[in-house]
C-alpha positions in Angstrom: -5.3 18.0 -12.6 -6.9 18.0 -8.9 -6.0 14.9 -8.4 -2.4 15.6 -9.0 -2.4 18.5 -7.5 -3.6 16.8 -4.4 -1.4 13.8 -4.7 1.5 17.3 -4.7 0.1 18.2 -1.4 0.2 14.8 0.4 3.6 14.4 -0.5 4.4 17.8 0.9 4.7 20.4 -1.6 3.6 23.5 -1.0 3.1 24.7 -4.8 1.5 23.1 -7.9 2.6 24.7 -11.2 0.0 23.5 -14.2 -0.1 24.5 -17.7 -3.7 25.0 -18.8 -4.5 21.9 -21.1 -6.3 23.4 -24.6 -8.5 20.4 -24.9 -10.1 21.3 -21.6 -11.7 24.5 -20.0 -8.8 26.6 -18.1 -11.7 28.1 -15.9 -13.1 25.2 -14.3 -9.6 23.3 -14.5 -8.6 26.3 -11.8 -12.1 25.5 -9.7 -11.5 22.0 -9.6 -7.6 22.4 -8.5 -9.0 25.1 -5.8 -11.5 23.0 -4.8 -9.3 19.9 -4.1 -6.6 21.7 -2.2 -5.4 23.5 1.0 -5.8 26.9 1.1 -2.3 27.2 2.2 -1.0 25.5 -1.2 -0.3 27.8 -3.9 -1.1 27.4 -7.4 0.8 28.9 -10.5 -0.3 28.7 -14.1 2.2 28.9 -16.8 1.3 31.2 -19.6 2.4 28.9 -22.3 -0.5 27.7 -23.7 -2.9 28.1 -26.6 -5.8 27.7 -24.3 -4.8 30.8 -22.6 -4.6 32.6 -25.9 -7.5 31.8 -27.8 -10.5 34.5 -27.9 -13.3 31.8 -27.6 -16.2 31.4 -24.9 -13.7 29.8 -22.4 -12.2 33.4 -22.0 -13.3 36.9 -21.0 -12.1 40.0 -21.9 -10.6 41.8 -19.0 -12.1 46.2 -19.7 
C-alpha cells in the first residue's frame, strides 16, 4: 500500500483512498502509508472492511 500510495503522489494526486486489507494489520498498513508520503497528501480509509470490524488484537476499543 505505500508504494501505491506513493506511486499516487508522484503522479500528482493529492488523496489516496485505501480499504484496509483483512489479511494484513490496518494499524501498521496506516504507519507505513504515513510514513511513505507528503504530509500534504491526504489519506482516506473506507470503512468497508472486515478488518475494520473484527474485535481481535489488531483493534482497540475506543472508552
Amino acid at each position: 500500500m505505500a508504494s501505491e500510495a506513493r506511486l499516487g503522489t508522484s503522479l500528482g494526486f493529492r488523496v489516496h483512498k485505501v480499504k484496509a486489507r483483512d489479511w494484513e494489520d490496518p494499524i501498521a498498513q496506516a504507519a507505513a502509508i504515513c510514513a511513505a508520503i507528503p504530509k500534504e497528501m491526504k489519506v482516506w480509509s473506507s470503512g468497508h472492511s472486515r478488518a475494520l470490524h473484527r474485535p481481535d488484537q489488531r483493534t482497540r476499543k475506543i472508552p
